[in-house]
N, C-alpha and C positions, 0 to 999 in steps of 0.2 A: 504493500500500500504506500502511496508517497501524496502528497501533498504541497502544492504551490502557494505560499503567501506573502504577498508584498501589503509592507509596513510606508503608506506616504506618509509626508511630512506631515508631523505636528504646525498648526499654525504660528505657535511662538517662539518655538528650539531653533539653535542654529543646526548648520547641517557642514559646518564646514569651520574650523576658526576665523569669525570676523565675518563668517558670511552669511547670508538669509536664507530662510529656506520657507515653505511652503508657503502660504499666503505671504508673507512678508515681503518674499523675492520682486513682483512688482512693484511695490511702495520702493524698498530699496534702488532698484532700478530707474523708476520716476528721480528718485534722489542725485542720483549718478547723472542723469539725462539732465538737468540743472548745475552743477556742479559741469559739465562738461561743456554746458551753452555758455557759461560765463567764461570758462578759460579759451573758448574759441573764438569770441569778442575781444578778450585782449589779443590772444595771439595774433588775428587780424590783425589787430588797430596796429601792434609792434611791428606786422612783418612791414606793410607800408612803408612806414617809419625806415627803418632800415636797407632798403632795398634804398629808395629814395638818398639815404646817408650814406650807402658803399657807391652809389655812383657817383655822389659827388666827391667824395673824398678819397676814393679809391681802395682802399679799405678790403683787404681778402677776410682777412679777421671778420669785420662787421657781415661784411657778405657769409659768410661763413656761418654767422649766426644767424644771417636772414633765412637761408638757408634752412637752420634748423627750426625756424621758426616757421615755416613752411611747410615742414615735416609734420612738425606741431598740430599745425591746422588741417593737412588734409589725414593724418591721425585722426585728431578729435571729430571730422565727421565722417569718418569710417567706426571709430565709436559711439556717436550718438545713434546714426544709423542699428548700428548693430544692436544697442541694447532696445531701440522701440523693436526690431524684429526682434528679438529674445523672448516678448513679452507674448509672440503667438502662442493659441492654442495649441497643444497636439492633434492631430488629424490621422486617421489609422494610417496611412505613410510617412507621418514625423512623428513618432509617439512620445519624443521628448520636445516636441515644437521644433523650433529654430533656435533653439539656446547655445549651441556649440557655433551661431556665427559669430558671437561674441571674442571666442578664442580666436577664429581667424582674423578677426580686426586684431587682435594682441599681434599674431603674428605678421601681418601686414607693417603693423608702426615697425616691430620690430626689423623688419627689411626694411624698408623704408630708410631708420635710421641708419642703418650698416651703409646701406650704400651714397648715403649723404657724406657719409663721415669718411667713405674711401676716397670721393671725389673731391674732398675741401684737404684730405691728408695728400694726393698727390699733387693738388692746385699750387699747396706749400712746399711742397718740397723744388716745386719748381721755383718759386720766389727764394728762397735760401739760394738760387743761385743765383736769379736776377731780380733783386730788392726794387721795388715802388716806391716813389713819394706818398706819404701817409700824409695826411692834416690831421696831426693829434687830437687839436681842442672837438671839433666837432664829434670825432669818434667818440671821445669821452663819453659827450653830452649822449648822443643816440645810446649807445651803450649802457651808460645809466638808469637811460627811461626803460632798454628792456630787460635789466637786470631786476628793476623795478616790479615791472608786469608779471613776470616769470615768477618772480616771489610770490608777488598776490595770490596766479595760477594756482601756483603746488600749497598753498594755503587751504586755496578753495577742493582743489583736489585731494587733498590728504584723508578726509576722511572715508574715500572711497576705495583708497588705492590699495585697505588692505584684504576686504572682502571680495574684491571685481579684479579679475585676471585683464577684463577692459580696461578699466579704470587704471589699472596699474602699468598699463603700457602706455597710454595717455600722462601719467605721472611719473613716469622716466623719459618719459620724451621731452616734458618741461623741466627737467630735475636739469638733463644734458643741457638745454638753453642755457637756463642759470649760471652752472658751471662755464659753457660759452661764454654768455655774458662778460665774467666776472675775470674771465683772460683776456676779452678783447679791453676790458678795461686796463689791468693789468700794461698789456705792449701797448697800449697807447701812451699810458703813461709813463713804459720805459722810454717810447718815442718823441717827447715833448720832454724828457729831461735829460737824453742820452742824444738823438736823434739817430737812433739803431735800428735803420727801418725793418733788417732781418726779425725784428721783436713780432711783428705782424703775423710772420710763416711760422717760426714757434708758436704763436696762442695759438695760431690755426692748427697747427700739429697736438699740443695741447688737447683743445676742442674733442678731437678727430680720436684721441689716446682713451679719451675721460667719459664717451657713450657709447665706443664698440664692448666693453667688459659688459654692460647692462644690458645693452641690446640682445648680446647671449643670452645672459642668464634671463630674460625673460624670452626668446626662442626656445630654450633650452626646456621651459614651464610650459610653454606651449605643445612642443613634440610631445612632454609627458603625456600630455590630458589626450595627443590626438591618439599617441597608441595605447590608450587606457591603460598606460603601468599603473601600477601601488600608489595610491595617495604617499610621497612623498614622506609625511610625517606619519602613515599610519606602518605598524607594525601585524605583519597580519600573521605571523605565528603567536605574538599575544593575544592578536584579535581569537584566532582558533582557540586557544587557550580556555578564555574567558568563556566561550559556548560550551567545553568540553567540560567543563567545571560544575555545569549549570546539571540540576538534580534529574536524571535517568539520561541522560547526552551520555553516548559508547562514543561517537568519532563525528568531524566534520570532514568533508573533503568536495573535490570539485569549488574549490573556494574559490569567490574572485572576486575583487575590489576596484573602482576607475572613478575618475572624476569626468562627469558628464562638461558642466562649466562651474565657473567659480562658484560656491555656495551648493551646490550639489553634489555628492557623490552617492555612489550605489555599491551595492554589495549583492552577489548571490552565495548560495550556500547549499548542498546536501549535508544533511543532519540524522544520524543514524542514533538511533533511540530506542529503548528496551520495550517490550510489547506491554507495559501498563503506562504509557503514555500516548496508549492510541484511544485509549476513553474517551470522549468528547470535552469531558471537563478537565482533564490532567492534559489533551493535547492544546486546547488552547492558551490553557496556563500557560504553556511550554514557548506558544508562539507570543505570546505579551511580554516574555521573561525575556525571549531571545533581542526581541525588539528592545523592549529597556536597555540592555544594555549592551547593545552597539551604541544607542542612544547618548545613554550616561558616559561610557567611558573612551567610546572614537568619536561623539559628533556625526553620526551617520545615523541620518532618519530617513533612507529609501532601501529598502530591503528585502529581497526575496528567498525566502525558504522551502526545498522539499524535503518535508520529514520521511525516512523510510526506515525500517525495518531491520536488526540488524540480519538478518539473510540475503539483505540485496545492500552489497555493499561493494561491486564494481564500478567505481568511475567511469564518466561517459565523456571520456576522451582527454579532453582540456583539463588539467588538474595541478595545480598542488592540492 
């Protein structure tokens, strides 16, 4: 005898560290989608600004930043995008909606900035050979106002960036401005106190050094979720553990654990159990107990369980 039950999300529990999960998840979401209209109004307003101050001043650095401020923006509405589609229903050919386009927008900023950051790193390496006139004072100035912006941004984003794998690629992509920012500032004013125009191609190499390591590691968060490894922080021979503990449980097996999108993950499970927990009352105890505590102790409130018997205790293919 075996048995299918999936445990949805509780309306209040998280279902992830920092992240939402059942009815929550669109409120959250609405939240994010705010949060990401205001960092793309500045980002705007900056890239302008700067495009406009690397022409006139000539400026690889500033360009560099406009640049990523660029990045920024057509980011954040690859993220806005994504998270109002997150919010469809399931339909018997999506049965988790559209929620995993979210991870592809992460992964999209994440190219995006790689390749921003190879073309401003080779742009400089060619001015370390043949150095530009810079005009300091204005770079300064533009630099400023977007070193400014880009603060506000990750202000306004931060409370998103830990729950939303979107959210958090839109909040490293501003993180990398900042940092931009804060070196075009920097050789400007080595250039207006030294007049080392080479100061330019370093902050732009700089720049180029300081959001390829982030870029990865959030690519790298990306690949997980897309080949449904192990929740990263979950341990799932503790997780096995905890079920086999649980009063009449012989074995788990066919286990598997994956992060759908951020704030979601699932688990399935065969669950082999001694024949006085096929009662109706002792097997549903069995399944409220199993759910508790994936709940309580991993943060994982989507769950499906077949209980069987121990005489059928062949795994069906796929297994730890």
């Amino acid at each position: 005898m075996s048995h299918s039950h999936s445990q949805p999300p509780p309306g209040g529990g998280p279902s992830g560290p920092g992240g939402p999960s059942g009815s929550n998840a669109p409120a959250g979401r609405r939240r994010n989608r705010r949060r990401l209209a205001w960092a793309l109004g500045l980002a705007g307003t900056v890239l302008a600004v700067e495009v406009a101050g690397a022409i006139w001043t000539g400026s690889l650095a500033l360009l560099a930043d406009a640049g990523h401020m660029a990045a920024d923006s057509i980011g954040l509405v690859f993220a806005l995008a994504a998270s109002a589609l997150a919010d469809s229903p399931p339909t018997p050919k999506r049965t988790y909606g559209l929620k995993r386009v979210e991870v592809l927008a992460a992964l999209s900023n994440a190219l995006i900035v790689v390749g921003i950051a190879v073309g401003v790193a080779v742009g400089a390496i060619g001015r370390l050979a043949r150095p530009v006139e810079i005009e300091a004072g204005p770079v300064l100035v533009l630099a400023g106002i977007g070193l400014l912006a880009n603060v506000i941004a990750l202000l306004i984003l931060r409370g998103g960036a830990e729950g939303s794998i979107n959210v958090r690629g839109a909040y490293l992509e501003v993180l990398g401005d900042s940092l931009g920012s804060a070196a075009v500032i920097a050789s400007a004013a080595v250039i207006a106190w030294t007049g080392w125009m080479r100061a330019d191609a370093v902050a732009s190499l700089a720049i180029a050094a300081l959001i390829l390591p982030r870029a990865y590691a959030l690519a790298a968060d990306v690949v997980r979720i897309l080949l449904e490894s192990t929740p990263k922080d979950m341990d799932l021979e503790e997780l096995r553990r905890h079920l086999e503990e649980l009063p009449g449980v012989v074995s788990v097996h066919d286990l598997h654990a994956w992060t759908i999108t951020s704030g979601l993950r699932s688990l399935t499970a065969h669950v082999v159990v001694v024949p006085e927990r096929f009662n109706p009352e002792a097997y549903h105890q069995l399944l409220d107990q199993m759910a508790d505590c994936l709940a309580g102790h991993f943060d994982l409130t989507h769950s499906t369980f077949q209980i069987e018997p121990a005489e059928h205790t062949e795994p069906e293919g796929l297994h730890p």
